[in-house]
C-alpha positions in Angstrom: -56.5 -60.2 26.2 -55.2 -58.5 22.9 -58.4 -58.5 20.3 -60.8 -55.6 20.7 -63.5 -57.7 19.4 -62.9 -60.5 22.4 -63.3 -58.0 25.1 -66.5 -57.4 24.2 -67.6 -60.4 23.9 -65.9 -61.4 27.0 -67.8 -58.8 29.0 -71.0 -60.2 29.5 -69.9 -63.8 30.2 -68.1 -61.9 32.9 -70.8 -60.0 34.5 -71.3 -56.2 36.5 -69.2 -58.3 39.1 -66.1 -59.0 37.4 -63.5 -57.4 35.1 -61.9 -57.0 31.8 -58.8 -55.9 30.8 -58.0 -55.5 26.8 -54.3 -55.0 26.2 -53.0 -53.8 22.9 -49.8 -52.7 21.6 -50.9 -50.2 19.2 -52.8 -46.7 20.3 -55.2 -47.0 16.9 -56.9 -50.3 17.7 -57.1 -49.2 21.3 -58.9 -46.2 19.8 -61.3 -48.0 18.1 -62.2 -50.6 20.9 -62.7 -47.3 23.0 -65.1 -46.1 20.4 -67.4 -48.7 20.4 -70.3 -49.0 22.3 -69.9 -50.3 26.0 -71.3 -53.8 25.9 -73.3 -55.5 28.7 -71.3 -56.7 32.0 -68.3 -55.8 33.4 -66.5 -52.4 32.0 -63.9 -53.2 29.5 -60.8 -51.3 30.8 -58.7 -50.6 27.9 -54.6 -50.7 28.4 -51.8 -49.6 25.9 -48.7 -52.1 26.2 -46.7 -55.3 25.0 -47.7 -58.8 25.1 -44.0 -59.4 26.4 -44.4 -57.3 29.0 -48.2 -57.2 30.0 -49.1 -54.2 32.5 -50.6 -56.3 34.6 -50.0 -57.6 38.2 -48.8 -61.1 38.6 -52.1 -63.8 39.7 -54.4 -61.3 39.3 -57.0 -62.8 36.5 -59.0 -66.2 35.9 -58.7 -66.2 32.5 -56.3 -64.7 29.6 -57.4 -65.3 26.2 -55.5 -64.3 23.3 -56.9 -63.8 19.8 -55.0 -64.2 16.7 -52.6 -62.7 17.9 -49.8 -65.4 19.5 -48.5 -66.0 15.5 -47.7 -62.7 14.9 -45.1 -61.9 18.5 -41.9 -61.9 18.5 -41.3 -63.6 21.0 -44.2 -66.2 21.7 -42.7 -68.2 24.4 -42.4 -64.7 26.4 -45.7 -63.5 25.7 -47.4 -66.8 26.8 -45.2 -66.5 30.1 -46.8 -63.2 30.4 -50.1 -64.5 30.4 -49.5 -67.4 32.8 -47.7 -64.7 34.9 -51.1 -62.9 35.5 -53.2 -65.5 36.1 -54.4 -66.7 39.0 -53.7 -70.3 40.3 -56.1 -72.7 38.6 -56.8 -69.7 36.0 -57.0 -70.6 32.5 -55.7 -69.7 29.2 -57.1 -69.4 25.5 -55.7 -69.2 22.5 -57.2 -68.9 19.2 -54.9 -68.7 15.6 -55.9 -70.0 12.2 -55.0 -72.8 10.5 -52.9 -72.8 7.6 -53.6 -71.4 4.4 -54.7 -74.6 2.8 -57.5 -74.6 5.4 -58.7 -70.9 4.4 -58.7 -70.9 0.5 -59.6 -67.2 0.2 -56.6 -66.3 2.4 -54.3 -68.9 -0.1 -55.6 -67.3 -2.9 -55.3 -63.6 -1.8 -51.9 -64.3 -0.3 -50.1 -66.4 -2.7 -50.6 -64.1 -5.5 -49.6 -60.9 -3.4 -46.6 -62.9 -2.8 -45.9 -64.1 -6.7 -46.1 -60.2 -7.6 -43.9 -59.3 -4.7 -41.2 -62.1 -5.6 -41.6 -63.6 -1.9 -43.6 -66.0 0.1 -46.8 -65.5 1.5 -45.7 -66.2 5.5 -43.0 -63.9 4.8 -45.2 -61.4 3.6 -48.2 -62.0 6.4 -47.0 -64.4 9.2 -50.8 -64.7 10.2 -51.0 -68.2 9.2 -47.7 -69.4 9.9 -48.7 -71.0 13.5 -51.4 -73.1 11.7 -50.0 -76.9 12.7 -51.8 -78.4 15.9 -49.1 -80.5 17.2 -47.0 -77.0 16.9 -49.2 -74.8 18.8 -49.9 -77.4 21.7 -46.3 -78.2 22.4 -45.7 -74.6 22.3 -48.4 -73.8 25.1 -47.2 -76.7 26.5 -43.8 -75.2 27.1 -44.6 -72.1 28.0 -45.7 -74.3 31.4 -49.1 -74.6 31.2 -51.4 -78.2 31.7 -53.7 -80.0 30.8 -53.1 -78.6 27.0 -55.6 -79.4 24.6 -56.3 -78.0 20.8 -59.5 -78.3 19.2 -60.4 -77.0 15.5 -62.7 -74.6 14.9 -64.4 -73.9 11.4 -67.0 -71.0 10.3 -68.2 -69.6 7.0 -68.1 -66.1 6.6 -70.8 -64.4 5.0 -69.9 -60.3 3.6 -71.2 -58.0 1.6 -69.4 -58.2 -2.0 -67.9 -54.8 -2.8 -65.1 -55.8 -4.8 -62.5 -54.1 -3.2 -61.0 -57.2 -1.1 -58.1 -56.7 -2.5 -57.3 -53.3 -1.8 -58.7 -53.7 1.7 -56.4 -56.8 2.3 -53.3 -54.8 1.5 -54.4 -51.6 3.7 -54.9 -54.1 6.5 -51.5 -54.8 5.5 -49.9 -52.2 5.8 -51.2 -51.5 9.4 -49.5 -54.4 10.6 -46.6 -55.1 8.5 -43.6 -53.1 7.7 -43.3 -54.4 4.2 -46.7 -53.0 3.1 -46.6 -49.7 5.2 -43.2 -48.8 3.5 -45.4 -48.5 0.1 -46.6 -45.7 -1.1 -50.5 -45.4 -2.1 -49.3 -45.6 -5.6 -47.3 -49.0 -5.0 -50.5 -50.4 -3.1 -52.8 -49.4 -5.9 -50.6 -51.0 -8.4 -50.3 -53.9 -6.8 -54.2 -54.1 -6.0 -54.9 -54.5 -9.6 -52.2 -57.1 -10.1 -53.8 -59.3 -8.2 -57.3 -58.5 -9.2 -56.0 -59.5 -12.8 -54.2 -62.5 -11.6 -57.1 -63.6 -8.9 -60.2 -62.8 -11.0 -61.9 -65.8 -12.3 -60.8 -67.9 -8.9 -62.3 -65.1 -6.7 -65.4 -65.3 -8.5 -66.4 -68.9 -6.7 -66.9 -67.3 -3.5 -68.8 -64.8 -4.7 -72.5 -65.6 -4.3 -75.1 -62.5 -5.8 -74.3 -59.6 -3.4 -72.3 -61.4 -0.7 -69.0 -62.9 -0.4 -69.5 -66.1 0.9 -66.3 -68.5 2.3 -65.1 -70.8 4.8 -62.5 -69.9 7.9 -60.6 -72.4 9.7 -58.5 -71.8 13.2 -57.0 -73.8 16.0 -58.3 -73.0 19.7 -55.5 -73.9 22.3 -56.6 -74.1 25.8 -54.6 -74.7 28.9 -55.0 -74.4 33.0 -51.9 -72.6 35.7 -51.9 -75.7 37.8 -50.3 -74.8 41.7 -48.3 -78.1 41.8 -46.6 -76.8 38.4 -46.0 -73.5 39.5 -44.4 -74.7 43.2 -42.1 -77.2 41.0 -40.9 -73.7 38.6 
């Protein structure tokens, strides 16, 4: 329900017939998602608000799917209520966040090092893969009251052009998301993009394959169902 990306896709699985509601917290990805071409099926109808408190009538959808986006709430128990709150008896929920950084050695490298030059730890720094154990994330759906709660692992390479500038576009994602980073000044980012580029170099290089950068992704998928008899027990 949060990613801009998963609306779209989402839209023609749905069809003319149904409908789509994208929820996101900040105005700037909403902008984007807006900007992008409509894609077949139902019209995406883009909303500005909170995960922990989804502007969204109780029962009303089939499905709620959330997109790495579950590790980095503040409250996760609340924003998984939230979903189940909206969905419809029988409705069902998805949930995708990535494994932990030894699963996603571009991320390990990129992050530990940002975190050695900024004395700290790379899920303080970026709590993106700090929801990365299985057993975690299904006893956490789990609570939240869902059934029937299953996790699978899911594994992709990425292919992209090379450019060089990971680095520096790792950080400016960054600081969009983080406090830490957007308290920096361009300088500061800068600086510390060429740290790491020093420190990272020679490791980067093995993902780098002629013009295209070239490594492997790993997340965890948590599905689960709003079951009737567990909502009448609540």
């Amino acid at each position: 329900m949060r990613h801009r990306r998963r609306g779209a896709l989402a839209a023609p699985r749905v069809g003319r017939e149904g409908a789509v509601v994208a929820v996101d917290i900040s105005p700037a990805m909403l902008a984007v998602g807006r900007s992008l071409p409509a894609p077949e099926g139902a019209t995406i109808d883009w909303r500005e608000g909170s995960a922990m408190a989804l502007p969204l009538p109780d029962a009303s959808f089939d499905l709620a799917l959330c997109q790495l986006g579950l590790q980095f709430f503040a409250d996760r128990i609340a924003a998984l209520g939230e979903m189940r709150r909206v969905l419809a008896p029988g409705g069902r929920v998805a949930i995708c966040v990535w494994r932990s950084l030894e699963h996603n050695p571009l991320s390990r490298l990129l992050q530990q090092s940002i975190a050695r030059q900024m004395n700290s730890s790379p899920g303080a720094l970026f709590p993106g893969f700090t929801l990365g154990d299985a057993g975690e994330l299904q006893e956490l759906v789990s609570s939240a009251g869902y059934g029937d709660v299953s996790v699978v692992q899911q594994s992709l390479t990425v292919r992209e052009p090379w450019d060089g500038a990971i680095v520096a576009q790792n950080l400016k994602a960054g600081a969009a998301l983080l406090p830490m980073y957007a308290a920096m000044t361009p300088e500061e980012l800068a600086a510390l993009a060429q740290a790491v580029e020093s420190e990272i170099g020679p490791g980067l290089q093995r993902f780098v394959q002629g013009t295209e950068l070239v490594y492997p992704m790993s997340a965890h998928i948590a599905r689960g169902w709003k079951h009737e008899a567990t909502d009448q027990s609540r």
